[in-house]
GUDOKOL-887345 format. One record per residue (C-alpha): residue number from 1; residue in three letters; x, y, z. Coordinates in Angstrom, 1 decimal, always signed. Example, Ala and Ser with C-alpha at 12.3 -4.5 7.8 and 13.67 -1.06 7.14 Angstrom:
! GUDOKOL-887345
SITE    k    r       X       Y       Z
SITE    1  Ala   +12.3    -4.5    +7.8
SITE    2  Ser   +13.7    -1.1    +7.1
This chain:
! GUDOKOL-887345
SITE    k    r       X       Y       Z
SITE    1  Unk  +108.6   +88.4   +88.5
SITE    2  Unk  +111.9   +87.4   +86.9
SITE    3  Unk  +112.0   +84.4   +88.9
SITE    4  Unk  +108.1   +83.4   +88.2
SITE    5  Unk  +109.4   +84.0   +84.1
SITE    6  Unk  +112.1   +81.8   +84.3
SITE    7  Unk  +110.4   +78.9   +86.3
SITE    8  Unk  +107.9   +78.8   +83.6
SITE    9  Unk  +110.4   +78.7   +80.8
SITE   10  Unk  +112.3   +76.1   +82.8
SITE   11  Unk  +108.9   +74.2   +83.0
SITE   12  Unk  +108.0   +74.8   +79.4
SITE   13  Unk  +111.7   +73.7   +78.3
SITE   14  Unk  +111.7   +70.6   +80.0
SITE   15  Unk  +108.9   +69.5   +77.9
SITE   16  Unk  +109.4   +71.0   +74.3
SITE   17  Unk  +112.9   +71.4   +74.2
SITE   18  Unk  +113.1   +74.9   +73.6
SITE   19  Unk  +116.6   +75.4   +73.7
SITE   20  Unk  +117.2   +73.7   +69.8
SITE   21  Unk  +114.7   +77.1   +68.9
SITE   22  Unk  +116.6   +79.3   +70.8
SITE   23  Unk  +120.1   +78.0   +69.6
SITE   24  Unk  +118.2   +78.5   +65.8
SITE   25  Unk  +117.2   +82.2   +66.6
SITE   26  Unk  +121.0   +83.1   +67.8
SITE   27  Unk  +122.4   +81.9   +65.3
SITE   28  Unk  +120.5   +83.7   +63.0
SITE   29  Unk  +121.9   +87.4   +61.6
SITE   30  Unk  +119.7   +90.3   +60.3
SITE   31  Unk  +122.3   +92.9   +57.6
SITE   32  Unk  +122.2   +96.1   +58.9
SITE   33  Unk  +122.6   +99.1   +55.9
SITE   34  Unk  +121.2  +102.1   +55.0
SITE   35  Unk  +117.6  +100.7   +54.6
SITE   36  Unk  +117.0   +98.0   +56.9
SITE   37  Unk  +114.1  +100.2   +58.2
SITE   38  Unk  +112.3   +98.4   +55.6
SITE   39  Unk  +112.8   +94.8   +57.6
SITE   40  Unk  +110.3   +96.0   +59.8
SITE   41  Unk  +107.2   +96.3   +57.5
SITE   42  Unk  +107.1   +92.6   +57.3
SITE   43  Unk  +106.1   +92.7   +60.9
SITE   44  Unk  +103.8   +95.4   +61.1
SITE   45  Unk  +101.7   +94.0   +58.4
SITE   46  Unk  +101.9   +90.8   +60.7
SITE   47  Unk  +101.1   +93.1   +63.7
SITE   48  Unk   +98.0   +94.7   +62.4
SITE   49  Unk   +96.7   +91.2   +60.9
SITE   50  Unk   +97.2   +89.9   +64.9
SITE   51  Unk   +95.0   +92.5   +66.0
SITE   52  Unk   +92.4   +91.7   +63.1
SITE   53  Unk   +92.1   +88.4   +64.1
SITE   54  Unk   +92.0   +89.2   +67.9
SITE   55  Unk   +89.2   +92.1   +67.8
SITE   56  Unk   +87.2   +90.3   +65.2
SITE   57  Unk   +86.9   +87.5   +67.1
SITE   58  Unk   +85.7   +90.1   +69.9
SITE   59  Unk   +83.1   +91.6   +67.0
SITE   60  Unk   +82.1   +88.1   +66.3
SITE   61  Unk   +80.3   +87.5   +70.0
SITE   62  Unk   +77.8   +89.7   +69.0
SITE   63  Unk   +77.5   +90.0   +65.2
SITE   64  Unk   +75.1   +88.4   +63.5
SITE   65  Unk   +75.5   +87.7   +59.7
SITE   66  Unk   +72.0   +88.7   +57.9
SITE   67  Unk   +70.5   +91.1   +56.2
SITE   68  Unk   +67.6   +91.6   +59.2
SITE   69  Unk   +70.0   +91.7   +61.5
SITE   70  Unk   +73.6   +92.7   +60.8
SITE   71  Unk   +73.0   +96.8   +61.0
SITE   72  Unk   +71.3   +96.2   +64.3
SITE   73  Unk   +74.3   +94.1   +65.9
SITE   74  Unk   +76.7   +96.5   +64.8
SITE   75  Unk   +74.8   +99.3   +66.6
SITE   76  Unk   +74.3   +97.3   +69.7
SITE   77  Unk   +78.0   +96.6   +70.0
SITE   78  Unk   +78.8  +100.2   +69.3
SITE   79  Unk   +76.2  +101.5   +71.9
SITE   80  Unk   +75.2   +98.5   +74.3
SITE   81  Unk   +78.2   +96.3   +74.8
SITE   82  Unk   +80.9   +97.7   +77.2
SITE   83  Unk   +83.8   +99.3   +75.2
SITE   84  Unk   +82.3   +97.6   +71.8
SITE   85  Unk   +82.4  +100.7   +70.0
SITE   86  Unk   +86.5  +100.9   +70.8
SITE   87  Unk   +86.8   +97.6   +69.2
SITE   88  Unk   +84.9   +98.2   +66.4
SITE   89  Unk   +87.1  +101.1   +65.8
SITE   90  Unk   +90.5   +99.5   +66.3
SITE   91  Unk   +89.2   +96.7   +64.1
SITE   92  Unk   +88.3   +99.1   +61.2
SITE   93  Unk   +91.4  +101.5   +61.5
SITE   94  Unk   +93.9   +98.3   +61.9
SITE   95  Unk   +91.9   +97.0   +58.7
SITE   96  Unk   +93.3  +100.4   +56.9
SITE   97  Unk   +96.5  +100.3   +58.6
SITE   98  Unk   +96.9   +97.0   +57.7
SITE   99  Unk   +97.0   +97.2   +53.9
SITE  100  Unk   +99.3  +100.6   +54.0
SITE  101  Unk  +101.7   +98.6   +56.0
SITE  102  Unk  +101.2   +95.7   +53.2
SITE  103  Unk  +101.5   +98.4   +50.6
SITE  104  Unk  +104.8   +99.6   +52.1
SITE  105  Unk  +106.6   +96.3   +52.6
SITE  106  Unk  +105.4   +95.1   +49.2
SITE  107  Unk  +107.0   +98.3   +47.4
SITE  108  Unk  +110.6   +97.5   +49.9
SITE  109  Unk  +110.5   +94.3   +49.1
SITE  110  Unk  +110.1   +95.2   +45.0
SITE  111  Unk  +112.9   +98.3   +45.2
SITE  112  Unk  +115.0   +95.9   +46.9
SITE  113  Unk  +115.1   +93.4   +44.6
SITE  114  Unk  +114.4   +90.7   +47.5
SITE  115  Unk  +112.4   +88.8   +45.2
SITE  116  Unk  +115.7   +87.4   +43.4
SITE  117  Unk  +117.0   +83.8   +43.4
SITE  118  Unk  +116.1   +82.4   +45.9
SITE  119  Unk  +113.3   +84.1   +47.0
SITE  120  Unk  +111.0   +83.8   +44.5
SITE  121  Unk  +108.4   +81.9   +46.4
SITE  122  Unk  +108.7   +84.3   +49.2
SITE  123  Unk  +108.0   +86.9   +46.7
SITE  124  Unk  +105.1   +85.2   +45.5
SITE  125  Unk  +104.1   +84.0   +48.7
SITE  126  Unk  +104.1   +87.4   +49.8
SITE  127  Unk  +101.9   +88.6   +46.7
SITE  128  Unk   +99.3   +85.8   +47.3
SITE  129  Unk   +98.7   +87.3   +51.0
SITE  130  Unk   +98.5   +90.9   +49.7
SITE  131  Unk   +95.3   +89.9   +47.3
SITE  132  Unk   +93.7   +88.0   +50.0
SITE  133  Unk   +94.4   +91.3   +52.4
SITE  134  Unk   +92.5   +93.5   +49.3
SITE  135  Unk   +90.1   +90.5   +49.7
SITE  136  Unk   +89.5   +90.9   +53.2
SITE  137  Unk   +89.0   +94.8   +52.9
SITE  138  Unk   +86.3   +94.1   +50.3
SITE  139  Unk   +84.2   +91.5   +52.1
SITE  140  Unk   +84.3   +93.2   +55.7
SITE  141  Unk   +83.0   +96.4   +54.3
SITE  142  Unk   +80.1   +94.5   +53.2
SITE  143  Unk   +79.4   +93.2   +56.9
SITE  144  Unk   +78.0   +96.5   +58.4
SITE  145  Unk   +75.2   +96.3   +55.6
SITE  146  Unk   +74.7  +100.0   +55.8
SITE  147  Unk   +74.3  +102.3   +53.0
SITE  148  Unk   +77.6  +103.4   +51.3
SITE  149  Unk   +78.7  +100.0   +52.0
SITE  150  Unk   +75.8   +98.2   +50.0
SITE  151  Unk   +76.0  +100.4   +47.1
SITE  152  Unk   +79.9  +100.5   +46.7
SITE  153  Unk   +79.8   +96.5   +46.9
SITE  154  Unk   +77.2   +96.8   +44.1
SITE  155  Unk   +79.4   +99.0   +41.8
SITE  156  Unk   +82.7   +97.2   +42.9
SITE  157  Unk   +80.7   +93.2   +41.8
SITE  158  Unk   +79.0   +95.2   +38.6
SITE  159  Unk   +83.1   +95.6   +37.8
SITE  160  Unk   +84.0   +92.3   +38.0
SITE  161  Unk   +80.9   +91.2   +35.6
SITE  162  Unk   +81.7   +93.6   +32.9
SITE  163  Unk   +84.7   +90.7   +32.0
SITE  164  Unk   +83.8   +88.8   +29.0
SITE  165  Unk   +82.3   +85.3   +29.5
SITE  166  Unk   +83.5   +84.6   +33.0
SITE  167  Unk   +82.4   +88.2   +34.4
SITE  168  Unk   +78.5   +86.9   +35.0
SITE  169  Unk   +79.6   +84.2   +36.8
SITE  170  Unk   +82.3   +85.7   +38.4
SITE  171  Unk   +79.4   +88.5   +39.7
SITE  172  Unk   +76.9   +85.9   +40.5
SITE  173  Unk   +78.8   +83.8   +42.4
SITE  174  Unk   +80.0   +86.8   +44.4
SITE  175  Unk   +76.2   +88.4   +45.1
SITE  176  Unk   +75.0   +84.3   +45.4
SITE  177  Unk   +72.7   +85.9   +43.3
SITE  178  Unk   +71.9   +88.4   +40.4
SITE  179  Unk   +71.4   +91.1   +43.0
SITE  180  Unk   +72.9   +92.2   +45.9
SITE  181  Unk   +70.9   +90.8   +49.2
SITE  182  Unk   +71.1   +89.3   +52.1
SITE  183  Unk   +72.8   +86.2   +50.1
SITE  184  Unk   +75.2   +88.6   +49.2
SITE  185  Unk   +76.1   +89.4   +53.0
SITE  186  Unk   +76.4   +85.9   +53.8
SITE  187  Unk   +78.6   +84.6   +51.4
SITE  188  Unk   +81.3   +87.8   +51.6
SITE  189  Unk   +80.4   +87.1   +55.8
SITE  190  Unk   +82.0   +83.6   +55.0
SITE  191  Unk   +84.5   +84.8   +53.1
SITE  192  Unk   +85.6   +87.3   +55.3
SITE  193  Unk   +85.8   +85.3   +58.8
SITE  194  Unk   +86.5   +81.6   +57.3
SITE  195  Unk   +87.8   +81.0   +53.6
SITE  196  Unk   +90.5   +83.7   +53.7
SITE  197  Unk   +91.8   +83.9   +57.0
SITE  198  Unk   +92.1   +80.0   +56.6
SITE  199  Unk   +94.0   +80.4   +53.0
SITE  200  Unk   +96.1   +83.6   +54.2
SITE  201  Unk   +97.0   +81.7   +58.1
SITE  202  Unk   +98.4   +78.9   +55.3
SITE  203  Unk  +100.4   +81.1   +53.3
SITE  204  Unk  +101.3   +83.3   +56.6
SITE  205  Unk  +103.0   +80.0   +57.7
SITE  206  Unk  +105.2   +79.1   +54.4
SITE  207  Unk  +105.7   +82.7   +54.2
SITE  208  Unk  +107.4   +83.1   +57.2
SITE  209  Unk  +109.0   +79.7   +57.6
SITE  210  Unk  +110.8   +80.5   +54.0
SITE  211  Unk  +112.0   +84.3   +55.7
SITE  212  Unk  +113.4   +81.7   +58.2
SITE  213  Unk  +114.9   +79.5   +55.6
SITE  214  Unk  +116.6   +82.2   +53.4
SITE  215  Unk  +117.4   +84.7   +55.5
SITE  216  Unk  +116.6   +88.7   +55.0
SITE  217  Unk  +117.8   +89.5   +51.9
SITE  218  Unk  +120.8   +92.2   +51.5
SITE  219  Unk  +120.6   +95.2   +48.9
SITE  220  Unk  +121.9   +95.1   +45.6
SITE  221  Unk  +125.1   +96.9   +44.8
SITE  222  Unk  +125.7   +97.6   +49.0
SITE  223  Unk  +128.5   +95.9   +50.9
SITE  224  Unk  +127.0   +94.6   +53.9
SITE  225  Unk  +129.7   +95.5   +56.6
SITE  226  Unk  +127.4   +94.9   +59.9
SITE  227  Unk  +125.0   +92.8   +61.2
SITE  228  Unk  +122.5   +91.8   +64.0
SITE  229  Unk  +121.6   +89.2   +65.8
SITE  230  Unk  +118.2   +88.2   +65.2
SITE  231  Unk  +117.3   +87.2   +68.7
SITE  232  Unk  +117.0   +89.1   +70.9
SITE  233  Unk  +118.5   +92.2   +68.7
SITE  234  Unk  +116.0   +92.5   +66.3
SITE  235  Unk  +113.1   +91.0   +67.6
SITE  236  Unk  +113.3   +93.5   +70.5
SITE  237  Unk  +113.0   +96.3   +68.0
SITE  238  Unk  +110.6   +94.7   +66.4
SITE  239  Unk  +108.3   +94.5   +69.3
SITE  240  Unk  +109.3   +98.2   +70.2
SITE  241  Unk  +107.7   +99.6   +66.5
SITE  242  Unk  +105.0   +97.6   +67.6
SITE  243  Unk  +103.9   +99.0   +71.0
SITE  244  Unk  +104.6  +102.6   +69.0
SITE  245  Unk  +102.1  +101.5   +66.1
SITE  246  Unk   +99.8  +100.2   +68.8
SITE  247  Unk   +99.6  +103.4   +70.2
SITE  248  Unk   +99.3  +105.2   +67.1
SITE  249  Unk   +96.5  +102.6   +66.2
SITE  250  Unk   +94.5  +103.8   +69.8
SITE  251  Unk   +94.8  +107.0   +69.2
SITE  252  Unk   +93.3  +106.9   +65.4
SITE  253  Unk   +90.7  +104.7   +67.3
SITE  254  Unk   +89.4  +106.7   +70.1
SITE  255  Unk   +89.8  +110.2   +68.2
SITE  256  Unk   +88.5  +108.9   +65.5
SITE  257  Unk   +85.7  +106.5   +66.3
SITE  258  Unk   +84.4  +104.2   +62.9
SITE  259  Unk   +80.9  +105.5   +62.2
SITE  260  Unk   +78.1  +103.6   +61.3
SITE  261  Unk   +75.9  +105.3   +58.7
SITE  262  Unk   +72.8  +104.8   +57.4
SITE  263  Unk   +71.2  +101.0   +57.3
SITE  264  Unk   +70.8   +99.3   +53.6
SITE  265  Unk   +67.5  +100.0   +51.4
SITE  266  Unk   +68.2   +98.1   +48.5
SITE  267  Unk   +65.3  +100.1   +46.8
SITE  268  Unk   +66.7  +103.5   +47.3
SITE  269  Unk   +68.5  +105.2   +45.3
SITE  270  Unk   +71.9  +105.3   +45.4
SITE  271  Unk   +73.4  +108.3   +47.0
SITE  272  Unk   +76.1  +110.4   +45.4
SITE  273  Unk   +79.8  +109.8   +45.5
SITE  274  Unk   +79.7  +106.8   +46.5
SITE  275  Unk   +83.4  +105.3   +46.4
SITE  276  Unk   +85.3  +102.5   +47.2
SITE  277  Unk   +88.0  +102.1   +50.4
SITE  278  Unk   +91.0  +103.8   +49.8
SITE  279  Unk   +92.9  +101.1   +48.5
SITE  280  Unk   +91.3  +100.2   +45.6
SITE  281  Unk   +90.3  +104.1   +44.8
SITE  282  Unk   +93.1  +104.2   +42.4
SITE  283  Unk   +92.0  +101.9   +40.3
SITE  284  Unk   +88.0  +103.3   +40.0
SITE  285  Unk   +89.2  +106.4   +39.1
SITE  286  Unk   +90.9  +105.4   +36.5
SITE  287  Unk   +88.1  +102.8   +35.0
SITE  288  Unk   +85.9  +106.5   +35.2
SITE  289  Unk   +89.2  +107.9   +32.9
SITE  290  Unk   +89.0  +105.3   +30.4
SITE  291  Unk   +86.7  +106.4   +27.2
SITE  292  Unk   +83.7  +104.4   +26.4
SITE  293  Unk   +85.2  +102.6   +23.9
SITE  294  Unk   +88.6  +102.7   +22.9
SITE  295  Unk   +88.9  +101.4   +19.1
SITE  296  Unk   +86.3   +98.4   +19.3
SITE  297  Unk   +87.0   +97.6   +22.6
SITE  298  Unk   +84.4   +98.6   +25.7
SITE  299  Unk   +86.6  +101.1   +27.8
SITE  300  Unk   +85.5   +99.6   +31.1
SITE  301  Unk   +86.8   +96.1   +29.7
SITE  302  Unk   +89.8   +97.6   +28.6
SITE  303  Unk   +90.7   +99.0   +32.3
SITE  304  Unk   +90.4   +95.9   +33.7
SITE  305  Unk   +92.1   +93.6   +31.5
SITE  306  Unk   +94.9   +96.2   +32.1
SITE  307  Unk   +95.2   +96.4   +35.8
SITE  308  Unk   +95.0   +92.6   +35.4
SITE  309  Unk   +97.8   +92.4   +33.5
SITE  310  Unk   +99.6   +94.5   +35.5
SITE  311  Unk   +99.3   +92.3   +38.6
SITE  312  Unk  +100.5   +89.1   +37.4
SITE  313  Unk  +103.5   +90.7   +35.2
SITE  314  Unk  +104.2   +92.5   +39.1
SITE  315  Unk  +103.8   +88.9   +40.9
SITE  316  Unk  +106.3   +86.9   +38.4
SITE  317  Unk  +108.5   +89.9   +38.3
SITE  318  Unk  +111.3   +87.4   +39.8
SITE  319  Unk  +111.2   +85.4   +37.0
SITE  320  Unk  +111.5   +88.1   +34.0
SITE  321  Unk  +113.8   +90.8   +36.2
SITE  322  Unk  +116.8   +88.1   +35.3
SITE  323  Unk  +119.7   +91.5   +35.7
SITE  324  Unk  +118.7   +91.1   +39.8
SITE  325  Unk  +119.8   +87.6   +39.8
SITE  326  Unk  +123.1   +87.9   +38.2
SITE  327  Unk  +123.2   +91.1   +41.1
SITE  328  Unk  +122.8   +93.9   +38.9
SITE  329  Unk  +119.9   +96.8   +38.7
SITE  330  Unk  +117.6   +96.9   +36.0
SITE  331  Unk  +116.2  +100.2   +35.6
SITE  332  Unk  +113.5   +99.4   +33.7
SITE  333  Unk  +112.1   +97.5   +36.6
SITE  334  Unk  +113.1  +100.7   +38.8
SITE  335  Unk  +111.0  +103.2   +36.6
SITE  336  Unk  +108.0  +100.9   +36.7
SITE  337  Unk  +107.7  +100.5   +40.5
SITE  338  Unk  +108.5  +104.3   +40.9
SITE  339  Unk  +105.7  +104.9   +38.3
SITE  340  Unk  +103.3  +102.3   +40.0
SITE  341  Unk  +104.1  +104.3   +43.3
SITE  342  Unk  +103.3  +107.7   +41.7
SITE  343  Unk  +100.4  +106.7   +40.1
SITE  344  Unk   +98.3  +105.1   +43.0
SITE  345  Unk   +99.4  +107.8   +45.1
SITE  346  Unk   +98.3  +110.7   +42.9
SITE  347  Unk   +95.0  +108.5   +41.3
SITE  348  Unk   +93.8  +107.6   +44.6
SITE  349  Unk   +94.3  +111.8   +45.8
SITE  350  Unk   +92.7  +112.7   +42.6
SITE  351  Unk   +89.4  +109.9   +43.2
SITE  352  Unk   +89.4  +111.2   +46.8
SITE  353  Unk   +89.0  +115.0   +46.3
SITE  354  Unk   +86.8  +115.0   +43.3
């Protein structure tokens, strides 16, 4: 086998030169501290986006993008096509798994202060992806067209046109119509298996040919007294937490199969509690918080203008956090990012019990 390996990497090296790569990655050094667990996030989110891309290409065979006849392909998978229903399931729970791990390395990279000169782009980079991930949750729940699905893309698209001016727009263009229809399931179906992955696969590239570039970044106010090298070193542990979160992933998968549900009537009623995924429960449970009005201003308005502040004051953070770039901390930025943690953590409990 060994001998078979290297043959083909003699073969393949003869005609790409792989040896200039392999003299890069050697060279390279990853800091080892106190939290360089948080390196490895970066690659889990990459991981779990790998295995979206690989099983949805699987789903795609046999899925068919309507409203006639998307419910129906989804149940033949799931009870016709030979281990269809595992796929569908590591597709939905890598889909979770895949924001949490985005979540995680988004908050290391923040508490960190990786984001400083000269890793702002990197930051923002990063940022960009992380929105189109949210994006990709939102469309692909769509795609089943069953019941909760239908109604929670309803309430989430009412959201967005609550914004002054640009929110009917915003919600028709979304629904490719005033309602919610089969239009609707075609356009999220393109933007779920063709605009995104080609915008995120774009930024995936500069994203990681910039972690290349620049390095890992070390931690403010920690001498760095070790490092490792990056190949074989690290990408061997790298590769390691992956087979463990691929096995976590199976298990989730197989113990706890994705369900179906109920197909779409879009003239039933909607049924009660109907929420959105996890990851954007947070913020609907604190648009349901917010008064009716507060002063002259629709509360529901109010909420959203908010949370959208929030994010791009979070995404330019490198370029008003200037203590991290003379390598200082700024507590103010500290207290924010703890408070952002605590209050997703306890808004999204509080939206999921009640």
């Amino acid at each position: 086998m060994k001998k078979i390996f290297t043959n083909l990497y003699n073969w393949v090296d003869e005609r790409v030169d792989l040896s200039d790569i392999v003299k890069f990655m050697s060279k390279k050094y990853v800091p080892v501290h106190s939290h360089s667990i948080w390196y490895y996030f970066g690659g889990v989110s990459l991981f779990f986006f790998i295995i979206q891309v690989v099983t949805g290409i699987l789903l795609l065979f046999y899925y068919k993008g309507s409203a006639d006849l998307a419910y129906e392909s989804i149940h033949f998978i799931m009870s016709k096509v030979e281990f269809g229903w595992l796929i569908r399931s590591i597709h939905a729970w890598s889909a979770n798994l895949f924001v949490l791990a985005a979540f995680i390395h988004m908050f290391s990279v923040y508490f960190e202060k990786a984001y400083r000169k000269p890793r702002e782009m990197t930051w923002i980079t990063g940022m960009l992806m992380f929105f189109l991930a949210l994006g990709f949750g939102f469309s692909g729940y769509l795609l089943p067209w069953n019941e909760l699905a239908f109604f929670a893309t309803k309430v989430g698209t009412d959201i967005a046109g609550v914004l002054p001016i640009i929110g009917e727009p915003i919600k028709i263009f979304l629904r490719g119509g005033e309602d919610v229809t089969g239009a609707t399931l075609s356009r999220f179906f393109g933007f779920h298996v063709a605009l995104f992955p080609g915008i995120f696969t774009v930024l995936l590239f500069i994203h990681l040919l910039l972690v290349q570039r620049q390095g890992m970044s070390e931690p403010l106010n920690e001498k760095v007294k070790k490092t490792m090298p990056f190949f074989p070193n690290f990408v061997l542990r790298d590769l390691l937490l992956w087979l463990v979160v691929l096995n976590l992933l199976a298990i989730l998968a197989v113990f706890f199969p994705a369900e179906l549900g109920i197909k779409a009537d879009p003239l039933a009623p909607a049924p009660a509690g109907i929420k959105p995924e996890w990851y954007f429960l947070f913020m609907f449970q604190t648009l349901k918080y917010i008064p009716g009005y507060v002063l002259f201003i629709e509360g529901e308005i109010l909420g959203i203008f908010l949370f959208g502040l929030a994010g791009i004051l979070w995404v330019l953070v490198p370029f008003w956090d200037k203590k991290s770039e003379q390598g200082r901390q700024n507590k103010l930025v500290n207290y924010l990012g703890i408070f952002a943690v605590m209050f997703i953590i306890v808004m999204t409990i509080v939206g999921w019990l009640l």
